[in-house]
Gaussian input, Z-matrix of N, CA and C with variables (Angstrom, degrees):
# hf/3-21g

backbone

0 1
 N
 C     1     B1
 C     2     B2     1     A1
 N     3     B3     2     A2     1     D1
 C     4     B4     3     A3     2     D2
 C     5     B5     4     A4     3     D3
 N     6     B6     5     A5     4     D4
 C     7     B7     6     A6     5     D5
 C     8     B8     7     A7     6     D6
 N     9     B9     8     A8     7     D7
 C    10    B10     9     A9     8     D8
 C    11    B11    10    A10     9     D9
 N    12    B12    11    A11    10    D10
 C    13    B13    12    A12    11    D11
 C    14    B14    13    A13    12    D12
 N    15    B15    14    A14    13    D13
 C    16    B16    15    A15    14    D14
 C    17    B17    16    A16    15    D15
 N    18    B18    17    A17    16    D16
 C    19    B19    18    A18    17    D17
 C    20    B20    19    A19    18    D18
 N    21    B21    20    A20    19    D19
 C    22    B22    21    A21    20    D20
 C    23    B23    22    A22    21    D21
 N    24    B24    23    A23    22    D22
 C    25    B25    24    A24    23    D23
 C    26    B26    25    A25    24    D24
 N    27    B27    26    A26    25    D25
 C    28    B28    27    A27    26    D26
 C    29    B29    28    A28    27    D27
 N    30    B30    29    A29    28    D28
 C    31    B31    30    A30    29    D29
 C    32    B32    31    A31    30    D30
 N    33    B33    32    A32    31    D31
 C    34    B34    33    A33    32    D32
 C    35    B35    34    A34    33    D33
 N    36    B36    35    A35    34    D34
 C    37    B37    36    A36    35    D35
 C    38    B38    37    A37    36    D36
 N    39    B39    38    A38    37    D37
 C    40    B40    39    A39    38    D38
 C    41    B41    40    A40    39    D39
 N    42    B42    41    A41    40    D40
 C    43    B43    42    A42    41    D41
 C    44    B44    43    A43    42    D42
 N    45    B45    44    A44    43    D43
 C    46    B46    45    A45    44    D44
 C    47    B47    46    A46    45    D45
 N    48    B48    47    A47    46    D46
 C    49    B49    48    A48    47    D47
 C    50    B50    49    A49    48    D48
 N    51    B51    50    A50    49    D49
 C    52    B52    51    A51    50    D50
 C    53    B53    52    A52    51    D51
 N    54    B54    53    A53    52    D52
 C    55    B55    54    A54    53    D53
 C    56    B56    55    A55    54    D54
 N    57    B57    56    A56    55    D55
 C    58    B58    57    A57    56    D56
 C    59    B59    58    A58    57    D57
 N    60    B60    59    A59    58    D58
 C    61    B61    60    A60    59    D59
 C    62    B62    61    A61    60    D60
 N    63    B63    62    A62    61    D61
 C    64    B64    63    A63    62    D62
 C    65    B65    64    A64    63    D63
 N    66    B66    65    A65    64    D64
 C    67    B67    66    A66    65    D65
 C    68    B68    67    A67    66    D66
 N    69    B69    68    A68    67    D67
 C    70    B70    69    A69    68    D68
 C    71    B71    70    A70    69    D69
 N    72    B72    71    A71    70    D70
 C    73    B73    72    A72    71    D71
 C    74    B74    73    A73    72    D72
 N    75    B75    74    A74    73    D73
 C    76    B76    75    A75    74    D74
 C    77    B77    76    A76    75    D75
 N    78    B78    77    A77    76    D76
 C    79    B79    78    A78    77    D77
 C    80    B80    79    A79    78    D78
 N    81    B81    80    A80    79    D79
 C    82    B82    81    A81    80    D80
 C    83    B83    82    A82    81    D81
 N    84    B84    83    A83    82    D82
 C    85    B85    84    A84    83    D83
 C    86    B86    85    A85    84    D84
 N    87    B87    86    A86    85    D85
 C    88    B88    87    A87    86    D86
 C    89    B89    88    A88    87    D87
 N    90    B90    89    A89    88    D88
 C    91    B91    90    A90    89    D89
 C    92    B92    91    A91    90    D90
 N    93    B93    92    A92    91    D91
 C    94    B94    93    A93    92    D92
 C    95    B95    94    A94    93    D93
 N    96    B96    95    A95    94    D94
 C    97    B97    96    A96    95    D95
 C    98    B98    97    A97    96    D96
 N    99    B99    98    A98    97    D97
 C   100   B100    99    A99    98    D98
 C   101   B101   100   A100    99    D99
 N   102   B102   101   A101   100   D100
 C   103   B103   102   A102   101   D101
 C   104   B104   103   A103   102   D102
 N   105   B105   104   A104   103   D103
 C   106   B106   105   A105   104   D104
 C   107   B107   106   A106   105   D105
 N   108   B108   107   A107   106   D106
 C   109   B109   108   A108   107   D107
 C   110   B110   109   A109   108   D108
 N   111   B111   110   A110   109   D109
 C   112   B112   111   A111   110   D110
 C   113   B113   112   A112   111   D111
 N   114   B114   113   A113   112   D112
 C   115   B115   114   A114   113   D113
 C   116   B116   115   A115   114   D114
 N   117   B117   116   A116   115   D115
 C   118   B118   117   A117   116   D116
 C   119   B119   118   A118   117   D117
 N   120   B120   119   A119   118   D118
 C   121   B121   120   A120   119   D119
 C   122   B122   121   A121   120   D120
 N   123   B123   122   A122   121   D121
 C   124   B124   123   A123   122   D122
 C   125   B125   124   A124   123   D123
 N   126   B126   125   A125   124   D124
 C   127   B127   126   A126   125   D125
 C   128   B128   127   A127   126   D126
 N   129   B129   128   A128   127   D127
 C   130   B130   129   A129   128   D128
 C   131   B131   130   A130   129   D129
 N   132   B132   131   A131   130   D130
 C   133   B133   132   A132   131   D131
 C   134   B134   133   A133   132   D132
 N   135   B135   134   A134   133   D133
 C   136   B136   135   A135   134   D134
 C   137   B137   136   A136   135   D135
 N   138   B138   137   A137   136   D136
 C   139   B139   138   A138   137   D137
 C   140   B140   139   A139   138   D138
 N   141   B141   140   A140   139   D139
 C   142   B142   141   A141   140   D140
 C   143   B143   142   A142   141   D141
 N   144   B144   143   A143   142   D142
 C   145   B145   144   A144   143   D143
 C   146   B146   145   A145   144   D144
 N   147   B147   146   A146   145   D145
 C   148   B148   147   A147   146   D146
 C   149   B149   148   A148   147   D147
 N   150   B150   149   A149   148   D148
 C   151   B151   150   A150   149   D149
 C   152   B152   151   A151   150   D150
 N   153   B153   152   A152   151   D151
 C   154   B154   153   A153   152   D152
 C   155   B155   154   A154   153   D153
 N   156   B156   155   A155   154   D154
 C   157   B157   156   A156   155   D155
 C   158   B158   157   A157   156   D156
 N   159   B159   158   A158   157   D157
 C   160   B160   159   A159   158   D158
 C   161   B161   160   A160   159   D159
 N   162   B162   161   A161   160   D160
 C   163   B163   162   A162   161   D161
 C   164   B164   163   A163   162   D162
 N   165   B165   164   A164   163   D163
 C   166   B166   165   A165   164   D164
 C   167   B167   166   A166   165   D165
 N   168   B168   167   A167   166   D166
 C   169   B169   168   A168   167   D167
 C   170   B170   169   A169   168   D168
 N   171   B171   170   A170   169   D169
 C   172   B172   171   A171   170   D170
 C   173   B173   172   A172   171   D171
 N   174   B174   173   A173   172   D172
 C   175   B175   174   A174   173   D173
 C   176   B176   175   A175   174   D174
 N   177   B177   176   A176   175   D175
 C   178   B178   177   A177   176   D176
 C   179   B179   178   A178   177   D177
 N   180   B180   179   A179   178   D178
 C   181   B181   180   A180   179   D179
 C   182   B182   181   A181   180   D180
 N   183   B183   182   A182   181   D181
 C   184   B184   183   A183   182   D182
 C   185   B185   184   A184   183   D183
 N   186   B186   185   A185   184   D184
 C   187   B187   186   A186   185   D185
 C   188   B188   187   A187   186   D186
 N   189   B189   188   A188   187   D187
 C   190   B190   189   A189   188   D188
 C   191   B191   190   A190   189   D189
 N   192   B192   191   A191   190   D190
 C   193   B193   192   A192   191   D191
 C   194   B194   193   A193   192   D192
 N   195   B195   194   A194   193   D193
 C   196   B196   195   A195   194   D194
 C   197   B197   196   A196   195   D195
 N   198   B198   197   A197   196   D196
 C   199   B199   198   A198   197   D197
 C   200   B200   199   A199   198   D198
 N   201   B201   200   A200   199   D199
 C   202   B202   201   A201   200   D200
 C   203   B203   202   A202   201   D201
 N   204   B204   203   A203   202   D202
 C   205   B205   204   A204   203   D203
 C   206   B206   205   A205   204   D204
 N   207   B207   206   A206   205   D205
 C   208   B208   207   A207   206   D206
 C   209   B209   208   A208   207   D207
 N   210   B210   209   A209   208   D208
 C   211   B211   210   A210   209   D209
 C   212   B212   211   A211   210   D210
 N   213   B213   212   A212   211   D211
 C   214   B214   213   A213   212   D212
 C   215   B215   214   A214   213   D213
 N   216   B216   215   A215   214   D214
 C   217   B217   216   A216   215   D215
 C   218   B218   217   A217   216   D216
 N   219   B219   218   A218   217   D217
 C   220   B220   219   A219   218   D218
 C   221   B221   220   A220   219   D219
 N   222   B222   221   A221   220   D220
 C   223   B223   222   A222   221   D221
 C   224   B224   223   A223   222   D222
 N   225   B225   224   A224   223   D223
 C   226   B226   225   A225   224   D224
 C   227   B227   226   A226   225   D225
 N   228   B228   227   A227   226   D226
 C   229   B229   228   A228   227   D227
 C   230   B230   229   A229   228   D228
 N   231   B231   230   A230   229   D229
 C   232   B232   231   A231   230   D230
 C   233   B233   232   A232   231   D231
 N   234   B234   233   A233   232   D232
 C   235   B235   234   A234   233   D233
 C   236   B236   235   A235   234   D234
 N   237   B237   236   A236   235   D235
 C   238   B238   237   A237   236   D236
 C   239   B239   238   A238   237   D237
 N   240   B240   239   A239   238   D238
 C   241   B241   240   A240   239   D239
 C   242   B242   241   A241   240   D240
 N   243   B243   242   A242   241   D241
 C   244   B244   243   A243   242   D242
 C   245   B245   244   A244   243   D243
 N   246   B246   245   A245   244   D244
 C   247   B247   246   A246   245   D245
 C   248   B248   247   A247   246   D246
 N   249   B249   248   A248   247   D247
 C   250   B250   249   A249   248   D248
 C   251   B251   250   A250   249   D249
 N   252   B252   251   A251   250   D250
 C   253   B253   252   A252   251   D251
 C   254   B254   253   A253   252   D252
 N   255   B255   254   A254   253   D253
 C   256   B256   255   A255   254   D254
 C   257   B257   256   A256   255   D255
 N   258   B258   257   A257   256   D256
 C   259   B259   258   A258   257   D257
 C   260   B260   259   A259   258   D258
 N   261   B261   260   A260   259   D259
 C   262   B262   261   A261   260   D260
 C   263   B263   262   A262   261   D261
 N   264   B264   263   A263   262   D262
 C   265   B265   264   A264   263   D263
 C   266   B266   265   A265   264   D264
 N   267   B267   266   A266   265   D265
 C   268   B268   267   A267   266   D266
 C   269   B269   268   A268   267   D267

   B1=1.4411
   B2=1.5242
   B3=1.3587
   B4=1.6068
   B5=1.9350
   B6=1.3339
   B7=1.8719
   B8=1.8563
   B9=1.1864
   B10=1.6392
   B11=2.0837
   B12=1.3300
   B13=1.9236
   B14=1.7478
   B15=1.2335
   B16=1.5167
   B17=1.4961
   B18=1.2926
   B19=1.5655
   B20=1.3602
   B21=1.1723
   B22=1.7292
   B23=1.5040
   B24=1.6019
   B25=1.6354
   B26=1.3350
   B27=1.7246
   B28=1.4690
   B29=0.9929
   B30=1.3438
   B31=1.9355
   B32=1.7750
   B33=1.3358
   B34=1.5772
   B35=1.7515
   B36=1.0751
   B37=1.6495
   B38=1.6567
   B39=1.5653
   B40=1.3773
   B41=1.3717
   B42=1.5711
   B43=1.4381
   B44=1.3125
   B45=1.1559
   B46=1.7734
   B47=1.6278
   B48=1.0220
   B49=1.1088
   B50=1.9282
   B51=1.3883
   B52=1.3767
   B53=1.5631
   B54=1.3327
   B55=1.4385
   B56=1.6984
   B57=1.5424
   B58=1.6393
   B59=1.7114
   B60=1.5081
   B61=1.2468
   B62=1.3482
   B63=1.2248
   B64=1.6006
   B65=1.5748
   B66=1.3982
   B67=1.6470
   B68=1.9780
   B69=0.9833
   B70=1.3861
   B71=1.2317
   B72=1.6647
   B73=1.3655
   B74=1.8981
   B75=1.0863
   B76=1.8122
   B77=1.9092
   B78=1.3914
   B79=1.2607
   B80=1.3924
   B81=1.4592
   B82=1.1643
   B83=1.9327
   B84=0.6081
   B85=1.9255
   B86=1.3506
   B87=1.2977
   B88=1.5354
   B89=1.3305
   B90=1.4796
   B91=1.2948
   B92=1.7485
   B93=1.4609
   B94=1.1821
   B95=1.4491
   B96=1.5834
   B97=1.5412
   B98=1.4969
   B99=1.1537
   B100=2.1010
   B101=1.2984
   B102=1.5534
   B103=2.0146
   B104=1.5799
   B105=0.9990
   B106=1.2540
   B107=1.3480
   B108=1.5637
   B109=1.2012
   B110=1.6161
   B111=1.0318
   B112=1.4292
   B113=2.1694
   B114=0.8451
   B115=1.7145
   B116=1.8647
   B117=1.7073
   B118=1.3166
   B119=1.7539
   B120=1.3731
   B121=1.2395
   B122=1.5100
   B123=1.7461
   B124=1.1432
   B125=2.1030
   B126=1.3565
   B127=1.8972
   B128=1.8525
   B129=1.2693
   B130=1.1628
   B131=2.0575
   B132=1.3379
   B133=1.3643
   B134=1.4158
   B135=1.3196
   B136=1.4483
   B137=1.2569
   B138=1.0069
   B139=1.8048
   B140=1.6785
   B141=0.8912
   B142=1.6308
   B143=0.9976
   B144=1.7627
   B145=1.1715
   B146=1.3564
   B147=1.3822
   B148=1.2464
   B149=1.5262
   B150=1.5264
   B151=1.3082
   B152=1.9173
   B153=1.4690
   B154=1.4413
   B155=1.6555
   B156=1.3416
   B157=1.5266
   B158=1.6605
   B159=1.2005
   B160=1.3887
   B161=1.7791
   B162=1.3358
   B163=1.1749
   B164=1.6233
   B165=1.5221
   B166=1.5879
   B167=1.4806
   B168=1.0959
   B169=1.5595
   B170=1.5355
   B171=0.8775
   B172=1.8432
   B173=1.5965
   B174=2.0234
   B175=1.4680
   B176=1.6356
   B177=1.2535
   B178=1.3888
   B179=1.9210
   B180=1.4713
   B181=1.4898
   B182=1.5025
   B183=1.1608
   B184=1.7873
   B185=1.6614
   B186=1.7264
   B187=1.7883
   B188=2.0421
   B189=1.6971
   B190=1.6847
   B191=1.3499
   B192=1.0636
   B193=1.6206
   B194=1.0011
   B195=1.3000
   B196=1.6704
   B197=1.2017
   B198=1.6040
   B199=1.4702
   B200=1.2957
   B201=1.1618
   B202=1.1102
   B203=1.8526
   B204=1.0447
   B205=1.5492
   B206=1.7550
   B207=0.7223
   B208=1.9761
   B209=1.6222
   B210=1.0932
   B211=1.2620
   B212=1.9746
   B213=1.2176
   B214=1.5040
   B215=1.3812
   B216=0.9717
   B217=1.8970
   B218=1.5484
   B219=0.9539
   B220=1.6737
   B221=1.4095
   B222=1.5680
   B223=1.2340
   B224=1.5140
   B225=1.5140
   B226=1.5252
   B227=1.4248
   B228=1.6764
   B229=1.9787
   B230=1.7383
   B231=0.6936
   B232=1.6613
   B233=1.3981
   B234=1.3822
   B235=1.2146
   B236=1.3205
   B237=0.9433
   B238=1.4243
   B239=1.7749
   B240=0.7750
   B241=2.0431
   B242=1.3226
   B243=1.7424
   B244=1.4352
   B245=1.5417
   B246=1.2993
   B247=1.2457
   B248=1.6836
   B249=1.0153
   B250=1.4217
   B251=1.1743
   B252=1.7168
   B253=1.3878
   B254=1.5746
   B255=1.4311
   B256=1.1778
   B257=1.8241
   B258=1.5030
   B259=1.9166
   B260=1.6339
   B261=1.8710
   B262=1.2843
   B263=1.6712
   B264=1.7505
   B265=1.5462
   B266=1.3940
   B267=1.5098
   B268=1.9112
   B269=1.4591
   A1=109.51
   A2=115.42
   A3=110.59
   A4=85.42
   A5=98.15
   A6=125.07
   A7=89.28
   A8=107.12
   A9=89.84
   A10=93.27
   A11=103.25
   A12=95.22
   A13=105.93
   A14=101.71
   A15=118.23
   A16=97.27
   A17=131.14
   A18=125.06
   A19=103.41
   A20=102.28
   A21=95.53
   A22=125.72
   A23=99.24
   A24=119.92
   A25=111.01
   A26=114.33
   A27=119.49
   A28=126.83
   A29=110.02
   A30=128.73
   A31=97.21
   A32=110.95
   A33=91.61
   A34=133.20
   A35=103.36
   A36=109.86
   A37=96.56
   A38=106.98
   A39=85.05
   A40=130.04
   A41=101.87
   A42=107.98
   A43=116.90
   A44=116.93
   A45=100.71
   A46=117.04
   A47=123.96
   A48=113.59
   A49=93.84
   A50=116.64
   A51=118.39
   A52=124.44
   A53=127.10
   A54=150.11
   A55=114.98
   A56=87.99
   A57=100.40
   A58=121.95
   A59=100.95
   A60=107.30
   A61=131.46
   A62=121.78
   A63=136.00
   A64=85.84
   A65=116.81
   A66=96.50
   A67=96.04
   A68=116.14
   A69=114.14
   A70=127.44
   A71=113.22
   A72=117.57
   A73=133.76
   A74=109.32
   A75=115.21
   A76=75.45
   A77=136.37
   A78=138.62
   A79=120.32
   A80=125.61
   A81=135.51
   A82=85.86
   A83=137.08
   A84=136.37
   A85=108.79
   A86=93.76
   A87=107.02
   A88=115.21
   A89=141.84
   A90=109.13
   A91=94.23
   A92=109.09
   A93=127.46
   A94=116.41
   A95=138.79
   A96=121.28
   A97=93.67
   A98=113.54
   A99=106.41
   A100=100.64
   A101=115.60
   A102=114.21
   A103=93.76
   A104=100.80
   A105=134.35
   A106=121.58
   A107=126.37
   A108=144.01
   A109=117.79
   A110=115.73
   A111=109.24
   A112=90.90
   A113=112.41
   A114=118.70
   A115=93.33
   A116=95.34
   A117=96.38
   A118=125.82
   A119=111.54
   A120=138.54
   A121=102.06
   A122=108.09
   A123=98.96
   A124=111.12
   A125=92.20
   A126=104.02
   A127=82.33
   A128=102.26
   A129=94.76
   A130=114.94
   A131=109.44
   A132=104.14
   A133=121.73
   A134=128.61
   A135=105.69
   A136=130.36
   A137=112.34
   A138=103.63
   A139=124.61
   A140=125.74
   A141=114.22
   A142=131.38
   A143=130.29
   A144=139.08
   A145=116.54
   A146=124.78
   A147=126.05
   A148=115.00
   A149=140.20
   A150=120.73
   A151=94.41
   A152=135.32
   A153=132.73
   A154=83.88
   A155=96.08
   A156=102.10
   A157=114.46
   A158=103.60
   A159=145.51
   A160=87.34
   A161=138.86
   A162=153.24
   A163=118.16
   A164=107.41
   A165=103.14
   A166=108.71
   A167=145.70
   A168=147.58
   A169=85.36
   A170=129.92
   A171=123.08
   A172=92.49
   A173=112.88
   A174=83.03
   A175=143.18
   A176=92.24
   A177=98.89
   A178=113.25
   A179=95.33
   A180=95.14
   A181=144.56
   A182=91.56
   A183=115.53
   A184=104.96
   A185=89.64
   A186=88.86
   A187=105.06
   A188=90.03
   A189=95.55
   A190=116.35
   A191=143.34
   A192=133.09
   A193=125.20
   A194=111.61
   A195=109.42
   A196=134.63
   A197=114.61
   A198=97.07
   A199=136.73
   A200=116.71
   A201=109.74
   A202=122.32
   A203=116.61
   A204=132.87
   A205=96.43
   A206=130.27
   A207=139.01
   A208=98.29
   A209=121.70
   A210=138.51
   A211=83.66
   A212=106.36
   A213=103.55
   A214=149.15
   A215=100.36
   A216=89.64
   A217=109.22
   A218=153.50
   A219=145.31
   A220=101.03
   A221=147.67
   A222=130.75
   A223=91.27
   A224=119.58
   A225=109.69
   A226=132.67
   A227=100.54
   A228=91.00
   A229=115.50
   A230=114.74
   A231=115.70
   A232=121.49
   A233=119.95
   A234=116.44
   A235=127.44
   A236=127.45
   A237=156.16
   A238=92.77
   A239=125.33
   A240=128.49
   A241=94.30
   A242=84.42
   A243=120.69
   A244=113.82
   A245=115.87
   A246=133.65
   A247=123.75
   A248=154.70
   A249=145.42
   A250=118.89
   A251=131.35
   A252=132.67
   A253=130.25
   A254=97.62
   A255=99.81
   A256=91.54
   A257=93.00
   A258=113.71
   A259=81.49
   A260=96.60
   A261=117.51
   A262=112.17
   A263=114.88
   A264=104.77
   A265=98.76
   A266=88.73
   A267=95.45
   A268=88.90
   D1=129.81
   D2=-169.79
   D3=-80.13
   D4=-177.47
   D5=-166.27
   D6=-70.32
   D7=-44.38
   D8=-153.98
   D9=-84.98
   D10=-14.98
   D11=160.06
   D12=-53.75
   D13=-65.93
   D14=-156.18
   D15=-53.10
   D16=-17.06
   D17=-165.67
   D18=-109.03
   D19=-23.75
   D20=172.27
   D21=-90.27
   D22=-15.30
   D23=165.00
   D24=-58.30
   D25=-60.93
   D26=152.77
   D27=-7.24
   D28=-73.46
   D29=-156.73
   D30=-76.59
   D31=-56.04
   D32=164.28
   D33=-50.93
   D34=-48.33
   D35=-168.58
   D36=-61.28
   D37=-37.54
   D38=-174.75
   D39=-73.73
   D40=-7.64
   D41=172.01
   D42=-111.14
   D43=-3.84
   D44=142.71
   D45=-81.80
   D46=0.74
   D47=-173.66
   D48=-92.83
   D49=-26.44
   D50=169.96
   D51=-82.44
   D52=-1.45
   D53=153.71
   D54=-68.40
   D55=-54.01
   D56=163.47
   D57=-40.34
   D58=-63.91
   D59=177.42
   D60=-66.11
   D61=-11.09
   D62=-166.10
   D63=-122.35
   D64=15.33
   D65=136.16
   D66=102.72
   D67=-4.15
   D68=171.10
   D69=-89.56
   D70=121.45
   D71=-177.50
   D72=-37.06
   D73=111.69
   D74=-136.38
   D75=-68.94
   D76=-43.95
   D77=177.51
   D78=-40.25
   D79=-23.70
   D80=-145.47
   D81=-123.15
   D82=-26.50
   D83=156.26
   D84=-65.98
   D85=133.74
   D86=174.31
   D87=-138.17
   D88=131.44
   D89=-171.41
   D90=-130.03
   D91=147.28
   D92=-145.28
   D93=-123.43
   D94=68.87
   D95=-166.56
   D96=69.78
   D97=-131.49
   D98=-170.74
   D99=-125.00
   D100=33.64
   D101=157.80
   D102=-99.90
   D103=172.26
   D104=142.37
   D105=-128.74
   D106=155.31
   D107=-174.14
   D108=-125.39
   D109=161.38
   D110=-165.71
   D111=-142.56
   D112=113.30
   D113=-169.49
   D114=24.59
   D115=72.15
   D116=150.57
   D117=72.59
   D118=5.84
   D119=-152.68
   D120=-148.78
   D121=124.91
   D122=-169.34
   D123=-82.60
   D124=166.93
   D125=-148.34
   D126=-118.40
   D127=-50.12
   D128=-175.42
   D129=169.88
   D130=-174.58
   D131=-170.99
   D132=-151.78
   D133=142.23
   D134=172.91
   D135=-94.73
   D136=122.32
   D137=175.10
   D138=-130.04
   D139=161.54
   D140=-134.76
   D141=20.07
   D142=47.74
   D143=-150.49
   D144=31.35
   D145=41.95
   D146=167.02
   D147=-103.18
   D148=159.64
   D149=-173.77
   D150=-101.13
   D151=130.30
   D152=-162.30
   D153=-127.14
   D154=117.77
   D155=166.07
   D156=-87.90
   D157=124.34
   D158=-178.05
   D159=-24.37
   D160=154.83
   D161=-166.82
   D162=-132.11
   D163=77.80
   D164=-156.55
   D165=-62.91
   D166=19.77
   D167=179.65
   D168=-87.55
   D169=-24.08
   D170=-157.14
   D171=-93.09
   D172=130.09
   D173=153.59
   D174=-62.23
   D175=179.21
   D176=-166.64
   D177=-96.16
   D178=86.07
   D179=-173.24
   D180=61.55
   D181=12.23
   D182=-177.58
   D183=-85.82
   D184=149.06
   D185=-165.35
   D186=-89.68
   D187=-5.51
   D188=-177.58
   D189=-98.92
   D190=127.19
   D191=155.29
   D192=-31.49
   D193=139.46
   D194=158.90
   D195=-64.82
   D196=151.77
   D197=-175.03
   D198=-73.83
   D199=-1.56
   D200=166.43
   D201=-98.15
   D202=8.70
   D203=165.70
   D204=-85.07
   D205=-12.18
   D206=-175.05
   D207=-89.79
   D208=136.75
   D209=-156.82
   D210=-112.41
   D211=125.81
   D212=157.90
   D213=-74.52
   D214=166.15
   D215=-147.84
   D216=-56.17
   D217=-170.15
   D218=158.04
   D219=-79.05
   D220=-20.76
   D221=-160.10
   D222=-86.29
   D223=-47.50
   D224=-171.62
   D225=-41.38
   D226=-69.39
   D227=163.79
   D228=-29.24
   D229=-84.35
   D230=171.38
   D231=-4.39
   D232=-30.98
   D233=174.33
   D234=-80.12
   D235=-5.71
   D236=-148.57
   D237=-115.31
   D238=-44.82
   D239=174.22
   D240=-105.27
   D241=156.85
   D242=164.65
   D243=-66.61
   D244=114.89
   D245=157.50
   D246=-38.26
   D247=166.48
   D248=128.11
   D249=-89.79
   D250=-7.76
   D251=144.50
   D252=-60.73
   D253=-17.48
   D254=-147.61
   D255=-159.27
   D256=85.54
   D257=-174.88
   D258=-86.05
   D259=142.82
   D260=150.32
   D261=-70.18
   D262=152.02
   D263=165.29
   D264=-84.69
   D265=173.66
   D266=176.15
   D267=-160.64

């Protein structure tokens, strides 16, 4: 394992080992490349050897966007105004 493996091995273990203590099932951590997961769900990650807790607003590992990150189609706005094909009666 080169130095900057071994330090990021560190920075996780030590924080599963602090998940551990605050009562979380030590079985249910998994740590992954430089995430960790917590039942399968990411917990968190290191980056610049820092430990960055995971940001639950973000989905959760899905390869699709959410829908509301999806820009709507161009026909929709449109529905909302008067057409010139297509006059309301009055």
């Amino acid at each position: 394992m080169t130095r900057e493996e071994r330090k990021i091995e560190s920075i996780l273990l030590r924080q599963r080992w602090e998940l551990i203590q605050s009562g979380v099932d030590k079985s249910s951590i998994k740590l992954s490349g430089n995430t960790l997961n917590v039942n399968r769900t990411p917990h968190g990650a290191v980056i610049n050897f820092e430990y960055k807790v995971h940001d639950g607003d973000e989905s959760e590992s899905t390869d699709q966007p959410e829908s509301t990150d999806q820009p709507l189609p161009p026909e929709q706005p449109d529905l909302a105004r008067e057409s010139p094909s297509h006059p309301t009666s009055k």
